[in-house]
N, C-alpha and C positions, 0 to 999 in steps of 0.2 A: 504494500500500500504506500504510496507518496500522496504527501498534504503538503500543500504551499498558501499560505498566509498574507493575503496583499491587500495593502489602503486602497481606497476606492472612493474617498471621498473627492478627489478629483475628476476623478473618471465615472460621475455616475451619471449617464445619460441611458435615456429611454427606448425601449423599440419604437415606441410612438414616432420618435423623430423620423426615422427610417420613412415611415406610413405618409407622414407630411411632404416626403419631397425635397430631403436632404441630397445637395449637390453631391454627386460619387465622390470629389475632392474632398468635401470637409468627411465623408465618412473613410477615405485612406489615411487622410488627417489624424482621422482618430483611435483608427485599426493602429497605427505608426505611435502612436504615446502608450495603448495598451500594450503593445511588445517592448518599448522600451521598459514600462512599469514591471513587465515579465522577464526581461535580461537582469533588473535590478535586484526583485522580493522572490523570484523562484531560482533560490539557491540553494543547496547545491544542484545542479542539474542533471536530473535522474532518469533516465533511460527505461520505458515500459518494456518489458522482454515478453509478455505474457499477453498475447491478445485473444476472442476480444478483452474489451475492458467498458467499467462504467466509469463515469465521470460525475461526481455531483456539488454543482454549485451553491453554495450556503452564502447567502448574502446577509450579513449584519449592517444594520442598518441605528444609527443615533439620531441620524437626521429625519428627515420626512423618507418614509421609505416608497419604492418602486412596487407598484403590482406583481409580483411574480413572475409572470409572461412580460413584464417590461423589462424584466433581466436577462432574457432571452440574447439580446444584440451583445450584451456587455459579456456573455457567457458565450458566444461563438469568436466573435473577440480576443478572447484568451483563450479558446480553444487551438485559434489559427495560430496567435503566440507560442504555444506548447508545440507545436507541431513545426512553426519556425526554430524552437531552439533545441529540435529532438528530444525534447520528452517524448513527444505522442510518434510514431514512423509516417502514419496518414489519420486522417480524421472520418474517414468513409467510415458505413456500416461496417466492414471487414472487421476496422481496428477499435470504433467505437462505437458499442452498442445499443448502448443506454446512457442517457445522459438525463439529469435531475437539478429543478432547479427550487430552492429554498430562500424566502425571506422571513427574517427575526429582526424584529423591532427590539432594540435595547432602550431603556426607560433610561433617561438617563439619572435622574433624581433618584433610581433606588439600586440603582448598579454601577459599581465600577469593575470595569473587564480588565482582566489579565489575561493577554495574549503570549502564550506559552514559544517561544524558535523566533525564529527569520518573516519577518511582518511587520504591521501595523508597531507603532509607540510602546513599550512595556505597559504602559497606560492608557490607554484607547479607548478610555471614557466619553470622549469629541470624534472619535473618528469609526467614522464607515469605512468598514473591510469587506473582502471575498475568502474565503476558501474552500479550496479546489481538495478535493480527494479522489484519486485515481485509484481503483481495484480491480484485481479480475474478475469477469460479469460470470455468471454462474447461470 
């Protein structure tokens, strides 16, 4: 199993935008900052030997969070990331079967998060994260 741990209060836009008619520039624009976010927070870089695999997006959210399915763009996103930096080999059915996506609204007034490795702040009580868990799908 590999888990990677990345802030995403930057990077938190919508599938909506997609829907509306967002120029292809600004969405390579932004495909191009989630892989840099991905060269930086998905360290060490870990090699899937075992396919297929599932993949499932857990989005923590402090801020206003995203519908679910709005997290869909920002999950394929990283998905392409992972596969630019050889975690994933392809991202087709073959390699990736299943994919899941999760939103958790953290209150902020009655929690502070400790985010455990390579990620978010030690303290990330203000900030929206992702983590990503890759296992073999069964």
């Amino acid at each position: 199993m590999i888990v990677y741990r990345i802030p995403i209060s930057g990077l938190k836009k919508s599938t909506n935008k997609i829907y509306a008619g967002e120029h292809w520039s600004k969405r390579k624009e932004f495909k191009d900052s989630v892989l840099s976010y991905a060269v930086h927070f998905c360290r060490p870089v870990q090699r899937v030997d075992t396919y297929p695999v599932e993949i499932r997006y857990k989005f923590f959210f402090t801020s206003r969070p995203l519908d679910s399915l709005n997290t869909a763009y920002l999950a394929k996103c990283f998905e392409d990331a992972l596969h630019s930096l050889g975690v994933l080999e392809d991202d087709d059915p073959k390699h990736v079967a299943k994919s899941c996506l999760e939103v958790i609204k953290i209150d902020k007034k009655k929690t502070k998060t400790a985010v455990v490795g390579l990620g978010p702040a030690q303290n990330a009580q203000n900030e929206d994260w992702l983590e990503i868990t890759i296992k073999e799908y069964n």
